[in-house]
C-alpha positions in Angstrom: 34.5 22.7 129.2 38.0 24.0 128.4 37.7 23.5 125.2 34.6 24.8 124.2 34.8 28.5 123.4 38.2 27.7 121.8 35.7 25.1 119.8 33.2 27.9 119.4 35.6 30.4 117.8 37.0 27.7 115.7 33.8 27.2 114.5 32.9 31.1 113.9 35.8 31.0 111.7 35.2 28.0 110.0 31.4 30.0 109.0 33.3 32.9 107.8 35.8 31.3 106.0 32.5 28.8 104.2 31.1 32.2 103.6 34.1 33.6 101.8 34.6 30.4 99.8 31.0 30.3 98.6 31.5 34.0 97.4 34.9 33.3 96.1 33.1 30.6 93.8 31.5 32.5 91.3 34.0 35.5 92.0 36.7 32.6 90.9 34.5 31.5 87.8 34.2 34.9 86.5 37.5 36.0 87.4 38.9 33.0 85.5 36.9 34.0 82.4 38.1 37.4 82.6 41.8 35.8 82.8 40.8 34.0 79.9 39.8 36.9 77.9 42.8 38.7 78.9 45.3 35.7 78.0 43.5 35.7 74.5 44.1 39.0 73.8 47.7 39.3 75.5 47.9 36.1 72.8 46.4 37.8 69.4 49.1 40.2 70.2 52.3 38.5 71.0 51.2 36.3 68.0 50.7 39.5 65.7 53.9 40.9 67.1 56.2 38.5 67.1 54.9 37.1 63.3 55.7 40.7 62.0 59.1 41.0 63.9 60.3 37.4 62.3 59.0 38.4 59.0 61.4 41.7 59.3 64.0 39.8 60.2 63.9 37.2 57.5 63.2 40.1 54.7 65.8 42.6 55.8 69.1 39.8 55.1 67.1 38.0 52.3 66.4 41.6 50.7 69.4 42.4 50.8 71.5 39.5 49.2 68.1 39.4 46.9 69.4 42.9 45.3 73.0 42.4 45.3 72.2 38.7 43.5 69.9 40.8 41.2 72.8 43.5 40.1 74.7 40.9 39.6 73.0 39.0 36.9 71.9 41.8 35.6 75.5 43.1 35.1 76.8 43.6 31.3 80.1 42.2 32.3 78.1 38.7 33.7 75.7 38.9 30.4 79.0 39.7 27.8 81.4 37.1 29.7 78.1 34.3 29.3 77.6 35.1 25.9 81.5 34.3 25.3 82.4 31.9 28.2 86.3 31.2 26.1 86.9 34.8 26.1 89.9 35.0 28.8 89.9 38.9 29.1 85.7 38.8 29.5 86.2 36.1 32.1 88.6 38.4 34.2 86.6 40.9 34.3 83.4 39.3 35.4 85.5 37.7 38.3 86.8 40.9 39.4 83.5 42.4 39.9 82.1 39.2 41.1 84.7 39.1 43.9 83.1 42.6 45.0 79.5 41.3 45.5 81.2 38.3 47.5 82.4 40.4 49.5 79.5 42.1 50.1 77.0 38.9 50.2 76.3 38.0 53.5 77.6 34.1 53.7 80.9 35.8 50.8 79.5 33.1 48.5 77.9 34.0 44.8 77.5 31.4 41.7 77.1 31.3 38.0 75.6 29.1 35.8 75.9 29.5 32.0 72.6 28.0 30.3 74.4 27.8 27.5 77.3 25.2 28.7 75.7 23.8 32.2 79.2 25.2 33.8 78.6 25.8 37.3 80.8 28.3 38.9 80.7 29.1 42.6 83.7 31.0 45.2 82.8 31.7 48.9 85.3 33.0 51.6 85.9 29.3 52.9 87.2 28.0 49.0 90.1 28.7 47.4 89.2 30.7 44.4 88.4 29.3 41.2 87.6 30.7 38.0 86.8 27.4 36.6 83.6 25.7 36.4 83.1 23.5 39.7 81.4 20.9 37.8 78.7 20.5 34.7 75.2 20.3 35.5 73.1 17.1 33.8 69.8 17.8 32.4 69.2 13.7 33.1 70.2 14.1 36.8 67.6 14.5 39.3 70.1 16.7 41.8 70.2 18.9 38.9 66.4 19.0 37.8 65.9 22.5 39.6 68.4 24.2 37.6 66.7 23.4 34.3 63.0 24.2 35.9 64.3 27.6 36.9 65.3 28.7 33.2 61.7 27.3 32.4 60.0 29.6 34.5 57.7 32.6 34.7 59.6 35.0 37.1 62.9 36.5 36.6 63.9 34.7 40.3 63.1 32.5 42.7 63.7 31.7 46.3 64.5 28.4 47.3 65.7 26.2 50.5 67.8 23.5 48.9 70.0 20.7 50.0 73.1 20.6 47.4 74.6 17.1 47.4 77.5 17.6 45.2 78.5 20.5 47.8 77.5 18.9 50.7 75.4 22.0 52.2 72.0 23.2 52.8 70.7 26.5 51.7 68.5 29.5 51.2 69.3 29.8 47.3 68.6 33.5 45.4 68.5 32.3 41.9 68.1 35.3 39.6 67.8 34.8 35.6 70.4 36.5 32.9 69.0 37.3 30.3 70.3 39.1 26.7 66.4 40.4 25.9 64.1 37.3 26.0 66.7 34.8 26.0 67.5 33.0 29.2 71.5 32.8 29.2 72.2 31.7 32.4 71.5 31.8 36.3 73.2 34.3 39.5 72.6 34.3 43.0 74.2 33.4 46.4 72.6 31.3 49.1 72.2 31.4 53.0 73.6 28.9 54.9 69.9 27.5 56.5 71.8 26.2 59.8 72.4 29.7 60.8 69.4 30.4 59.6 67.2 27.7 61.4 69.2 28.4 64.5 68.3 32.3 65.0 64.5 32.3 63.6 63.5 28.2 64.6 65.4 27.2 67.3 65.5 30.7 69.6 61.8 30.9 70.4 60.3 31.2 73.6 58.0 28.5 75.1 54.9 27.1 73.6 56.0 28.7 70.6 56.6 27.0 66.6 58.0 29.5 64.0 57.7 28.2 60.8 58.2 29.4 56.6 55.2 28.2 53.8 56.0 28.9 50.6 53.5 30.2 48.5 51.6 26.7 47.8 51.5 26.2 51.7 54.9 23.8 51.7 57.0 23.8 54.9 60.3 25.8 54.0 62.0 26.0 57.4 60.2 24.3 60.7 62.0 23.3 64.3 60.9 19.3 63.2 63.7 19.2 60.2 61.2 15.7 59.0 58.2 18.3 57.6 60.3 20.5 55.8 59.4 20.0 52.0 62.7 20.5 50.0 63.1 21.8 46.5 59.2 22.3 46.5 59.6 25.8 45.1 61.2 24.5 41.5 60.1 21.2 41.3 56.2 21.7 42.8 57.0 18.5 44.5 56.0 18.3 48.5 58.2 15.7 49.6 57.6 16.5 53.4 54.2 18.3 54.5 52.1 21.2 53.9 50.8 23.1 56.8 47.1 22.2 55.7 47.7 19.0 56.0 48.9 18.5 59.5 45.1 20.6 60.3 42.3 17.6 61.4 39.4 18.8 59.2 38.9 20.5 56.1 36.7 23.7 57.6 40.4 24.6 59.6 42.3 23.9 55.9 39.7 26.2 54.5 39.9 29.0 56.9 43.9 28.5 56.5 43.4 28.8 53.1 41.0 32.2 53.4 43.7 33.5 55.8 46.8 33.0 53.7 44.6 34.7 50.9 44.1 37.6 52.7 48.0 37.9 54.1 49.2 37.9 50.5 46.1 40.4 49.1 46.8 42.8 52.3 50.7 42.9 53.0 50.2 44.9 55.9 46.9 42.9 57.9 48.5 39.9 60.4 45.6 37.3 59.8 44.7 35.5 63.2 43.0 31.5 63.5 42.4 28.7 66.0 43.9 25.5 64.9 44.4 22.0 66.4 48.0 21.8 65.9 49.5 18.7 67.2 46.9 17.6 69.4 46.0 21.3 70.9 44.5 23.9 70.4 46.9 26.5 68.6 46.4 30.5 67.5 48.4 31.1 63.8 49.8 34.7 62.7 50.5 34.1 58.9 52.3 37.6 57.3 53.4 37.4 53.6 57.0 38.4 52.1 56.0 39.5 48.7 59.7 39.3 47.7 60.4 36.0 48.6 56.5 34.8 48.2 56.9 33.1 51.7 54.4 33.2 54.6 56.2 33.8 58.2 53.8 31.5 60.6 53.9 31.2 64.1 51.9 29.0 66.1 51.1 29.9 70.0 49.7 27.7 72.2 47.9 29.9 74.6 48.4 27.2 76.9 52.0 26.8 77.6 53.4 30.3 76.1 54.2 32.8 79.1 51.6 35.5 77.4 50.9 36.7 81.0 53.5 37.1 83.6 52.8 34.5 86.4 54.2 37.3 89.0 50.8 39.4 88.4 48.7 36.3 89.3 50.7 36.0 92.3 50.2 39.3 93.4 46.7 39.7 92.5 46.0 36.1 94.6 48.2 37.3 97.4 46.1 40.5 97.9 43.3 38.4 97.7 44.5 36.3 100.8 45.3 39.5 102.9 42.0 41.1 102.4 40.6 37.2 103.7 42.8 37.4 106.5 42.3 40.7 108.3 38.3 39.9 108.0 39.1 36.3 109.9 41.0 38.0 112.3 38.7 40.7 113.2 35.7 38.7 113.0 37.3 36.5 115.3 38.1 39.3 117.6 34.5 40.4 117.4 33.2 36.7 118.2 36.0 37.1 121.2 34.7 40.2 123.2 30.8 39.8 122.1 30.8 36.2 122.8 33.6 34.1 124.0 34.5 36.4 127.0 31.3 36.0 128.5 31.3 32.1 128.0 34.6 31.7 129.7 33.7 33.2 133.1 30.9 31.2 132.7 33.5 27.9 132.2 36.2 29.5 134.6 33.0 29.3 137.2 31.5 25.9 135.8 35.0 24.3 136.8 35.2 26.0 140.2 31.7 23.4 140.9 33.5 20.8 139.6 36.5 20.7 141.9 33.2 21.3 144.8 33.3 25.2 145.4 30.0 26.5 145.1 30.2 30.3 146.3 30.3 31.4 142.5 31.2 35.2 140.9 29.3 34.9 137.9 29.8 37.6 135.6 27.1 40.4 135.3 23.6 39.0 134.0 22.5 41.9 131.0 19.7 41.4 129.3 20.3 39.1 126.5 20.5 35.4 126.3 23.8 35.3 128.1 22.3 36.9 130.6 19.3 34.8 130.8 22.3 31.8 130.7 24.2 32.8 133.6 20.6 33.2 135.8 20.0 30.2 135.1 23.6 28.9 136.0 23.2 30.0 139.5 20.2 28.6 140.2 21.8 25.6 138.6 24.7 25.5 141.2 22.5 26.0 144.4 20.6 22.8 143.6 23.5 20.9 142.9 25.0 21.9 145.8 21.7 20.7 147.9 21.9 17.4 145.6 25.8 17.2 146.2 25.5 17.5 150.5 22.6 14.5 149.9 24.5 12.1 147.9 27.9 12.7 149.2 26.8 10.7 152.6 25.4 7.7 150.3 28.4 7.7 148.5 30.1 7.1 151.1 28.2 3.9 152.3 28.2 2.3 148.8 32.3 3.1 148.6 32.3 0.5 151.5 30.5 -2.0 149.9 31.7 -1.8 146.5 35.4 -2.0 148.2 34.4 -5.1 149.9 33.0 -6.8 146.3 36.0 -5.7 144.3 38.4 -7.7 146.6 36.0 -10.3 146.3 36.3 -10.6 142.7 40.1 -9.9 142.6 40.3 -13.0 144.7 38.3 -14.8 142.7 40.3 -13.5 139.5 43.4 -14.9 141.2 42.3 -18.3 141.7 40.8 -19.0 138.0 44.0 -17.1 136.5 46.4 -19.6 138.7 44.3 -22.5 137.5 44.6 -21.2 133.5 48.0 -21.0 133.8 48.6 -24.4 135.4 46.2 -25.6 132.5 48.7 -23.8 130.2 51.7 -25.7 131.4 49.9 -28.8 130.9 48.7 -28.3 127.9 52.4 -26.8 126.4 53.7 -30.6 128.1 51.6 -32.5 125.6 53.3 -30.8 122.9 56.3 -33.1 120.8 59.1 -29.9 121.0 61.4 -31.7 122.6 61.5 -35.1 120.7 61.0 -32.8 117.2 63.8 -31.2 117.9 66.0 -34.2 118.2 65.0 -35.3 114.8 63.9 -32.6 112.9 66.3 -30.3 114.0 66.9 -26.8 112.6 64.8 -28.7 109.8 61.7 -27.3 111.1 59.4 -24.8 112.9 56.0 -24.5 114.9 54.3 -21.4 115.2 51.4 -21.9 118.4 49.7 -18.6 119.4 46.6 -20.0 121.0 44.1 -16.7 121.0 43.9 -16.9 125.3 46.1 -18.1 127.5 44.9 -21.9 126.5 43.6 -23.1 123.5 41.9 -25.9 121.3 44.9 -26.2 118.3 47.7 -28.8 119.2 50.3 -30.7 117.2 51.8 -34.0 117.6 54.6 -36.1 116.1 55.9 -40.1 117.1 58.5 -41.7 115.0 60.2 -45.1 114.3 63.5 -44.6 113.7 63.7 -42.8 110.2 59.6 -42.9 109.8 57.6 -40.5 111.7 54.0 -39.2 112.1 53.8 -35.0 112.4 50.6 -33.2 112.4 48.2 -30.6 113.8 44.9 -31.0 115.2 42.1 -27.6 115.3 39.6 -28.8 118.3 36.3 -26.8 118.1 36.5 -23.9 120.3 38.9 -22.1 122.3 40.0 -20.9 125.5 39.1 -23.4 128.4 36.7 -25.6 126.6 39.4 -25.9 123.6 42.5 -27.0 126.2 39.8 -29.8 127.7 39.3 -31.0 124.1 42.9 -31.1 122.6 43.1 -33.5 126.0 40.8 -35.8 124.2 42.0 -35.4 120.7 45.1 -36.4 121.9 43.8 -39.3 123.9 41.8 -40.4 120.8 45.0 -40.2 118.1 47.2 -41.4 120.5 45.1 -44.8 120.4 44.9 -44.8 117.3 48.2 -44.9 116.5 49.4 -47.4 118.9 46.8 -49.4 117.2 46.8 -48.8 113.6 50.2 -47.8 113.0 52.1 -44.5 111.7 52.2 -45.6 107.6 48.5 -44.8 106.8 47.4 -41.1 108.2 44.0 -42.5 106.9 43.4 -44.8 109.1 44.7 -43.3 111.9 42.2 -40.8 111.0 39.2 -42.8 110.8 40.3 -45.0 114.0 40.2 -41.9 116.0 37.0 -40.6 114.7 35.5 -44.0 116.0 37.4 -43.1 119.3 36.0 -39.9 119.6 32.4 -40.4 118.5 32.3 -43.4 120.9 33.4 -40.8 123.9 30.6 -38.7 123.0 27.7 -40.8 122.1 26.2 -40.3 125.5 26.9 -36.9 126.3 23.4 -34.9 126.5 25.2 -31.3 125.0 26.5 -32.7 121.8 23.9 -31.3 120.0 24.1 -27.6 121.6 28.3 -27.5 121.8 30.7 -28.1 118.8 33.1 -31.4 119.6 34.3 -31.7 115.9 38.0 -31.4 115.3 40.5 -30.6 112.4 43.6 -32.6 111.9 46.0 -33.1 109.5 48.5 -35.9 109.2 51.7 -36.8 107.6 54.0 -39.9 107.7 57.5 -39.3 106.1 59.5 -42.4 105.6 63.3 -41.2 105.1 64.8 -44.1 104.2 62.2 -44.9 101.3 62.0 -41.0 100.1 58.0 -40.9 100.3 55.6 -38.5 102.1 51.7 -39.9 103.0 49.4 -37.0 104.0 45.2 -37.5 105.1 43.7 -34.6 106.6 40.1 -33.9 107.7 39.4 -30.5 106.7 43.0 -29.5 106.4 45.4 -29.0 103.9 49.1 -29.7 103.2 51.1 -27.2 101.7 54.6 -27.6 99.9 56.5 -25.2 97.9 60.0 -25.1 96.4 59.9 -21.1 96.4 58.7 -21.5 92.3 55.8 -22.5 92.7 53.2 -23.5 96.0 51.2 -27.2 95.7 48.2 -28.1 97.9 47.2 -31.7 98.6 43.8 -31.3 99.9 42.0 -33.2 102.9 38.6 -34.7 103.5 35.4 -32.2 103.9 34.7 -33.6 107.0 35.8 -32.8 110.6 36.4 -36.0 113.4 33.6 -36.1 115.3 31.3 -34.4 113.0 27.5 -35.2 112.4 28.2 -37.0 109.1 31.1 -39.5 109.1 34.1 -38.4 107.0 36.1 -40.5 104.2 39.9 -39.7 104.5 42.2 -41.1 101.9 45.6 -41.2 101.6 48.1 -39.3 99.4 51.3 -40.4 98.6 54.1 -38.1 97.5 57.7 -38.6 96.5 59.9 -36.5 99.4 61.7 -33.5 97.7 64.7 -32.4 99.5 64.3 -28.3 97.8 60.3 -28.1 99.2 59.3 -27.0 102.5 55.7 -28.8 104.1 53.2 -26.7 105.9 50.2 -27.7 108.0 48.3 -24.6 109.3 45.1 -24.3 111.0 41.9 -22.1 109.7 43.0 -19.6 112.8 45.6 -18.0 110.6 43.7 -18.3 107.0 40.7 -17.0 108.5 42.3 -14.4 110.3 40.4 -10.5 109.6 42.2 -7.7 108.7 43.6 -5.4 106.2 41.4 -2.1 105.4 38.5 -4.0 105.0 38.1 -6.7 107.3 38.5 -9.7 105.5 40.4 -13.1 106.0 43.8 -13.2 104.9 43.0 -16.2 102.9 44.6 -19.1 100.5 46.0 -16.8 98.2 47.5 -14.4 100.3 49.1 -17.4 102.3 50.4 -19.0 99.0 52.0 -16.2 97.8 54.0 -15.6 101.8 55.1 -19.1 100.9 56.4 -18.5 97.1 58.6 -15.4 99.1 59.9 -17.2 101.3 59.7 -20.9 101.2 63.5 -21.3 100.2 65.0 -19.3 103.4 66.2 -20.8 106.5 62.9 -22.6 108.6 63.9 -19.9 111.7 63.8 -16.8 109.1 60.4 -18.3 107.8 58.7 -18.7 111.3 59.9 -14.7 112.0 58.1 -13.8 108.4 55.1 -15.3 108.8 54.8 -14.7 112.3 55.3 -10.8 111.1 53.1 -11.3 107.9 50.5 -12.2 110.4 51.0 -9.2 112.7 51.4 -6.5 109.3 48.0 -7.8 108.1 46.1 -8.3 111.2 46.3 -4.5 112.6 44.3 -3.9 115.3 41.9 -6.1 114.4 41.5 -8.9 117.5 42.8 -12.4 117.3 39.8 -14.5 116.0 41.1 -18.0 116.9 44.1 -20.1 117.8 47.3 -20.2 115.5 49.2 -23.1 114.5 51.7 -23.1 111.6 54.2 -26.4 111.2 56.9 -26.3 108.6 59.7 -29.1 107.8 61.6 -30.2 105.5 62.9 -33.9 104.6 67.0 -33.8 105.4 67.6 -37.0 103.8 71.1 -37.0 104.3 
């Protein structure tokens, strides 16, 4: 009763709170596609904006070194000083004013190259100053092809990112033509150190961002992978990396590329927008054109990873969201509180006063609605169980009486059979071998026995000759009571047998008792309705000759060296089962590394685990491959545990018996 308005205003919450989530669903979906939209758009615009601030900032140094590289070869003192390279005073004079533009060129590097005598001339501010040719250029060499493909073509210049071996650098190279008329007399410029380069417009980007330079065929020029940049493609028309269109997946994105480079280079001052798959996602590209360098400035925003939306707007707008959520919970529990709750608890408050037996009730005002109808019928409620309490009270008090005088009956009772199971108990543990195991087995060994009550129906035995001995365990049907009564005649039954037939043949000893046990039986009229079968298994080890003999009757013996677990299997049939069972006997060779186990169908058929099931072979095979090489004391504590971990709470379903040894032939 206490907690049942709490309950109720729980569960008026709980209805509001369903209710706000099933309007927050399609509120959420919509909301997310308006995020969506927004996110595109916030996109489209970074991408425009930051595609037309790169393409500034590559122009504005490139323009500049572009027109200084331009006076230069198109000075009179570089065109005289070409036409008559020998000429000493010429060659001063060019030098002077070429150290000026050096000075002025942004990496204070410039070069020269005389069509007419291949003589490469080059000074920057980190060379000592030569005005001697640096080397010859070879027409036949293919690190000086784009020198000789230059002179051949169309425009007065070109722009081109460069590795130069015999100088050991990578560059942004302004090579501008000199020319006396139509003839082509040599080649001026300067270059751009690309690491500087790369490292201000590739590698400074913000997330989810990839800045990138095409040339005008579409080749990669400058990229943050340096593997897809295609060098010397601008002289040589060579791609020997990758072109943008070629990294798209289909050719409808390569043809809208295409369209879109078109229009950036017909429209200098349009952005062109696209969706690509990029890498595996889904990408927008901003291509804007340099006319001057006839480069396209691309940059490729995953709408996905790029921060196109500050997160701490989302935040707010969810955490405004979760206030307006909880003031209604809180005032519609409120409401709930003083319309319903209040008059349910004096309702409670006077419900308990009847149960501690106080029946001159306040119950709170009756109105007129159906908590008023309630608490009418409350006190009419409470007057007849007070007439029904006064009658019952006086027969409860005569049945006390006699249920007093049963009860110590019965704990009597209980008394006398428990004193009688435990005295069977002690009996029982008597039969068992611990003592004389212990004397020759030793640490060698271990028996794990947890019958499933106080008594039970497994047992194990062992006899021995000297260095020879007979170990096994027995499973009799059933447990409890009836289980103890029959490991009495198991025991009866092998013991005979063995004094008769011997210890070296488990098989025998096994089918002798069978005999014995049938022959008990044969006149008993409840053999039909009661189980009297029992499992056994049986192993004579013989020391002094190094062999092991096992027979079982529907149990197995297990051995393992911790590599790997091997099973010598018994007969399918039980002692003392309708059909007469054929044991055989299995010799092994003893192997001092291996450790033998007997166990009983009580811990392999033991339930457990999430769903219920046995633990089973494998399970138990792979407990002995973890353990089978530890001390026999650490092994009983594992399995004993492995047992526990795996059971749960799941009951005991039978009697437990594990034996373990190993052959110390020493």
């Amino acid at each position: 009763m206490l907690k049942y308005p709490q309950g109720l205003r729980a569960k008026s919450i709980l209805a509001l709170a369903l209710a706000c989530l099933v309007a927050l669903v399609p509120a959420g979906l919509l909301g997310w596609q308006l995020l969506e939209g927004v996110r595109q758009y916030f996109g489209e615009a970074f991408a425009e904006n930051f595609t037309r601030l790169n393409r500034e900032r590559i122009l504005a140094p490139v323009s500049r070194d572009l027109a200084l590289s331009m006076r230069l070869a198109d000075s009179e003192l570089s065109r005289r000083w070409l036409l008559d390279e020998d000429n000493a005073e010429k060659r001063a004079m060019f030098f002077l004013e070429a150290e000026g533009y050096r000075r002025d060129f942004r990496d204070a590097s410039y070069f020269l190259i005389s069509a007419l005598t291949s003589h490469y001339y080059f000074n920057s501010a980190d060379q000592p100053f030569s005005d001697q040719p640096r080397y010859t250029l070879d027409p036949d060499k293919p690190s000086d092809a784009w020198f000789f493909n230059t002179l051949e073509q169309a425009a007065d210049y070109n722009i081109n990112v460069n590795p130069d071996l015999e100088l050991g650098t990578t560059r942004v190279w302004l090579n501008v033509l000199v020319l006396d008329g139509e003839r082509r007399i040599g080649l001026a410029g300067t270059g751009l150190d690309l690491s500087g380069f790369l490292e201000d417009f590739i590698h400074t980007r913000p997330v989810g961002v990839t800045p990138m330079i095409l040339d005008h065929g579409g080749a990669i020029q400058a990229h943050p992978d340096p593997t897809l940049i295609s060098f010397a493609s601008t002289t040589t028309g060579a791609v020997n990396g990758y072109t943008l269109a070629r990294r798209l997946p289909d050719d409808l994105q390569r043809t809208e590329l295409a369209q879109a480079m078109q229009q950036a280079r017909e429209r200098i001052d349009t952005v062109p927008l696209l969706s690509v798959t990029l890498d595996g996602r889904e990408q927008l590209l901003a291509l804007a054109y340099i006319p001057e360098l006839q480069w396209y400035v691309v940059t490729a925003v995953d709408l996905a990873a790029a921060a196109v939306i500050r997160e701490a707007w989302l935040r707010a707008g969810l955490l405004v969201v979760a206030l307006v959520l909880l003031i209604l919970l809180i005032g519609f529990g409120l409401a709930v509180d003083r319309i319903v709750l209040r008059p349910l608890r004096e309702l409670q408050q006077s419900a308990s006063a009847m149960s501690q037996g106080r029946y001159d009730l306040q119950l709170p005002r009756a109105g007129k609605d159906e908590l008023g109808d309630l608490a009418r019928a409350f006190g009419r409620m409470a007057e007849q169980v007070k007439s029904h309490t006064d009658e019952l009270e006086g027969r409860v008090e005569e049945r006390t009486a006699e249920l007093r005088q049963a009860n110590q009956e019965m704990a009597t009772a209980q008394r006398q059979i428990q004193a009688s199971i435990d005295y069977a108990s002690l009996i029982q543990r008597a039969i068992l071998p611990d003592n004389r195991m212990a004397d020759l087995l030793g640490p060698h060994h271990f028996v794990l026995w947890r019958p499933r009550d106080v008594v039970g129906g497994d047992f194990y035995l062992f006899h021995n000759d000297g260095e020879r001995y007979l170990i096994g365990v027995v499973d009799c049907a059933g447990h409890g009571v009836p289980g103890a009564l029959m490991t009495m005649l198991a025991r009866a039954a092998l013991d005979q047998a063995i004094n008769t037939r011997g210890m070296a043949s488990p098989a025998a000893v096994l089918h002798h008792a069978d005999g014995i046990v049938r022959e008990m039986l044969k006149d008993a009229e409840t053999t039909q309705a009661i189980a009297t079968h029992m499992d056994a298994g049986l192993v004579f080890v013989d020391r002094g000759r190094g062999i092991l003999r096992y027979s079982g009757a529907r149990i197995s013996l297990y051995h393992s060296d911790g590599h790997e677990v091997e099973i010598v299997k018994g007969g399918r049939r039980a002692l003392g089962d309708r059909r007469v069972g054929q044991y055989e006997d299995t010799e092994l060779r003893l192997d001092p590394a291996a450790t033998y186990y007997l166990v009983t169908d009580g811990y392999l058929d033991q339930s457990g685990g999430d769903l219920g099931f046995g633990l089973g072979t494998s399970r138990f095979k792979a407990l002995l491959m973890a353990h089978a090489r530890r001390p026999m004391a650490e092994q009983a504590a594992a399995l004993d545990q492995a047992l526990d971990d795996y059971r749960g709470k799941h009951d005991q379903r039978d009697d437990v018996t594990v034996l373990a040894f190993r052959v110390d032939q020493s």
